[in-house]
Backbone as numpy.savetxt, mean C-alpha at the origin, in Angstrom:
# Nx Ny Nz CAx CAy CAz Cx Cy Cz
-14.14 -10.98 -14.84 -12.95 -10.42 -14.22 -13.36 -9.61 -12.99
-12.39 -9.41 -12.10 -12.70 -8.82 -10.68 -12.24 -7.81 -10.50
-13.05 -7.05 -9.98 -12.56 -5.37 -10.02 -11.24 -5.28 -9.55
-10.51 -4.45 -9.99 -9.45 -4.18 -9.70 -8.84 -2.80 -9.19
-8.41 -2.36 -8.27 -7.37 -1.62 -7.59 -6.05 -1.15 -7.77
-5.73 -0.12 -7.89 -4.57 0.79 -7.50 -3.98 1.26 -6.36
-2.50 0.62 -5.94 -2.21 1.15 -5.03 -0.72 1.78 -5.27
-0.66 3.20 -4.43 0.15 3.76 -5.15 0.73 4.09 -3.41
1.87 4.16 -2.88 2.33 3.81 -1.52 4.06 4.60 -1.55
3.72 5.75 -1.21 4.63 6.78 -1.35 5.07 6.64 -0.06
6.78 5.83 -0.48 7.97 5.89 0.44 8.55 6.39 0.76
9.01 7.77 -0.20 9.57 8.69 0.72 9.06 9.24 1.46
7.83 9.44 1.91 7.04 9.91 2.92 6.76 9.15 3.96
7.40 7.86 3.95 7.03 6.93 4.94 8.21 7.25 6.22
7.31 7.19 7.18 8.45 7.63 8.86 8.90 6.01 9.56
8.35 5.07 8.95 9.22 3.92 9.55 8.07 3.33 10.77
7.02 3.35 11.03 6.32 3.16 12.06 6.18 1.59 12.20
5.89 1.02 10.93 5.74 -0.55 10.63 4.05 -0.72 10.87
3.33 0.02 10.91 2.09 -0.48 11.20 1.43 -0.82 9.79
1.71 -0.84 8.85 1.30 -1.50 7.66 1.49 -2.85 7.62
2.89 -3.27 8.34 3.30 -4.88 7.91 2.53 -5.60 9.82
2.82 -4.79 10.48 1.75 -5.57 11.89 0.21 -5.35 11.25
-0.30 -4.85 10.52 -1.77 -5.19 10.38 -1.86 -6.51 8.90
-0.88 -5.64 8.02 -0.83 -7.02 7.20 0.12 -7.75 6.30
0.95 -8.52 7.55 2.17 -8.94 7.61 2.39 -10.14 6.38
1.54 -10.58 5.83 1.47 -11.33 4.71 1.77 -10.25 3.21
1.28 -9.01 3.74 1.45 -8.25 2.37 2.52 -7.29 2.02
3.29 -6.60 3.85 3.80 -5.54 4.22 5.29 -6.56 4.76
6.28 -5.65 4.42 7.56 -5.94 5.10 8.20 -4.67 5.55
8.72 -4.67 6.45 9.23 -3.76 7.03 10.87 -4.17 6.91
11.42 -3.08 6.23 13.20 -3.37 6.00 13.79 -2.17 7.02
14.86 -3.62 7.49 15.23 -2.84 8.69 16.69 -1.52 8.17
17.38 -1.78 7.42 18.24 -1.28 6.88 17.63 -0.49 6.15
16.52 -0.21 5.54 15.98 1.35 5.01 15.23 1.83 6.33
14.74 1.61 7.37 14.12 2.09 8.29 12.27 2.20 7.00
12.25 1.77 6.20 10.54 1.69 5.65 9.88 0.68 5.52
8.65 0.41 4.86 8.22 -0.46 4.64 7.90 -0.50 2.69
7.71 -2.23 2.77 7.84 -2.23 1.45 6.44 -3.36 0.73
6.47 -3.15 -0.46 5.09 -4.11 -0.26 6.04 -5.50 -0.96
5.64 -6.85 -0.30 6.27 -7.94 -0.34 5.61 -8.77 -2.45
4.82 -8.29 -2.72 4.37 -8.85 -3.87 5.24 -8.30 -5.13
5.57 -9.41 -6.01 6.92 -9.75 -6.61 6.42 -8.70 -7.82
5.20 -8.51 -7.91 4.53 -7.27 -9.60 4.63 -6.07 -9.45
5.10 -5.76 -7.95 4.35 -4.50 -7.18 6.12 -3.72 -8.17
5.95 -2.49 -8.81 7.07 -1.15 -9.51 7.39 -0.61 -8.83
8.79 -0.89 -8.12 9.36 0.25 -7.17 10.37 0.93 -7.95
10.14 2.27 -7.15 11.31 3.28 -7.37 11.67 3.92 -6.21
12.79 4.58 -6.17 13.32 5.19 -4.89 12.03 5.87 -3.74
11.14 6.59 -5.26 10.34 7.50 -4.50 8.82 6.50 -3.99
8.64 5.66 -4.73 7.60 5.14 -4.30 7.45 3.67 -4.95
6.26 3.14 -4.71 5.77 1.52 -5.18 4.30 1.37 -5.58
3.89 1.17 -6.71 2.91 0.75 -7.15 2.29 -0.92 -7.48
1.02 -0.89 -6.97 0.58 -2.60 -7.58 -0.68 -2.38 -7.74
-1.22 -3.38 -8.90 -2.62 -3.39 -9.20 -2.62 -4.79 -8.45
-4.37 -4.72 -7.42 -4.66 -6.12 -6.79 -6.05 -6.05 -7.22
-6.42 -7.54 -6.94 -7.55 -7.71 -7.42 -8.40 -7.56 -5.83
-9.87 -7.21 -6.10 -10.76 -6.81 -5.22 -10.62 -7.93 -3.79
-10.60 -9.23 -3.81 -10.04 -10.24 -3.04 -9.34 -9.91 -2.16
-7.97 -8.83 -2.43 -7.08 -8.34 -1.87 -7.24 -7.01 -1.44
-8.53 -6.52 -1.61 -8.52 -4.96 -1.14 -8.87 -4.91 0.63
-9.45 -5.76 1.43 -9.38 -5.39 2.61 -8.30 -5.50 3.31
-7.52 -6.07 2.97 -6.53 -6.14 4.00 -5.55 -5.10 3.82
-5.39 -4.96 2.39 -4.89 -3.67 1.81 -5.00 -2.36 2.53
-6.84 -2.20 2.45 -6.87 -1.37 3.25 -6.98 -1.31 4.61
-6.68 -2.29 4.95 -6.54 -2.06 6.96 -5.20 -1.94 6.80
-3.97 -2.02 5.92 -2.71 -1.56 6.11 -2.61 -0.31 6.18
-3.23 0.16 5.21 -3.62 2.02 4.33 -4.02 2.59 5.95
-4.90 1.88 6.40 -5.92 2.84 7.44 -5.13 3.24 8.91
-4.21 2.34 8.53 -3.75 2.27 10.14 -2.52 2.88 9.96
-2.27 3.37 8.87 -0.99 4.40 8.25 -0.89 5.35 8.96
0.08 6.06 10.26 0.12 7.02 10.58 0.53 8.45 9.49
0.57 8.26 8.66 1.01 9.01 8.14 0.56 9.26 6.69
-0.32 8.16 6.41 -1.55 7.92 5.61 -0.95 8.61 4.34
0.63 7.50 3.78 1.15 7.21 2.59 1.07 6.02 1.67
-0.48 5.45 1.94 -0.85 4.33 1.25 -1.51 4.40 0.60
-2.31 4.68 -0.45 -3.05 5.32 -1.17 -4.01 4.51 -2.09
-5.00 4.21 -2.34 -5.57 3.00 -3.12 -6.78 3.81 -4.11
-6.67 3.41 -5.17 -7.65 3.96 -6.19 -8.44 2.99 -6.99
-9.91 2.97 -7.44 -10.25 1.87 -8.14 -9.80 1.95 -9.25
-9.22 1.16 -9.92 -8.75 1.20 -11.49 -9.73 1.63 -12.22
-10.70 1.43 -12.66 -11.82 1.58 -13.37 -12.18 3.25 -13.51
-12.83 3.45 -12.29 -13.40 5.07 -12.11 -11.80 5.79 -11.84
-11.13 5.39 -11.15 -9.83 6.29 -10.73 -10.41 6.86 -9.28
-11.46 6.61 -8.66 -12.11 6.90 -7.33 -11.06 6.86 -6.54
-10.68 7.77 -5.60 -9.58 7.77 -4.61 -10.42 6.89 -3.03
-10.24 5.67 -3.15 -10.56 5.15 -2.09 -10.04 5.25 -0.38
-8.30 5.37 -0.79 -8.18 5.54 0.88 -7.38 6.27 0.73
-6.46 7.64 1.00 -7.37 7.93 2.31 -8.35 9.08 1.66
-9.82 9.07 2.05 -10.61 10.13 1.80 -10.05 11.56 2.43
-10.26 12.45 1.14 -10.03 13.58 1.28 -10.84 14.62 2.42
């Protein structure tokens, strides 16, 4: 099995910039009628306040070039395993 990831992507804190879905527009949607972005994968637990998905390691770079390029750096990714706070470093 392949390591696996936590991403935990706190929307109410999101300002609407869209640079999550221009870096990775296969993973990120940007809704124009909430002014946020949302993550497009059908497993991912939303609630008003936020959205969670476990991805497998396969899926962690692009993940995190969405996370990185977060002005506002409300994307948050943790390894499942250790609970290691991968992005954004403290």
């Amino acid at each position: 099995m392949s390591k696996q990831y936590h991403i935990i992507y706190r929307k109410k804190d999101c300002i609407g910039a869209g640079a999550c879905e221009f870096a990775a527009p296969e993973l990120w949607e940007y809704e124009l009628g909430k002014s946020i972005a949302t993550l497009k994968d059908p497993k991912t637990k939303k609630t008003d306040v936020q959205e969670e998905l476990i991805i497998d390691e396969a899926d962690l770079p692009r993940h995190l070039e969405a996370a990185q390029v977060c002005p506002v750096n409300v994307i948050e990714i943790y390894d499942l395993e250790t609970g290691e706070k991968i992005h954004p470093k403290e």
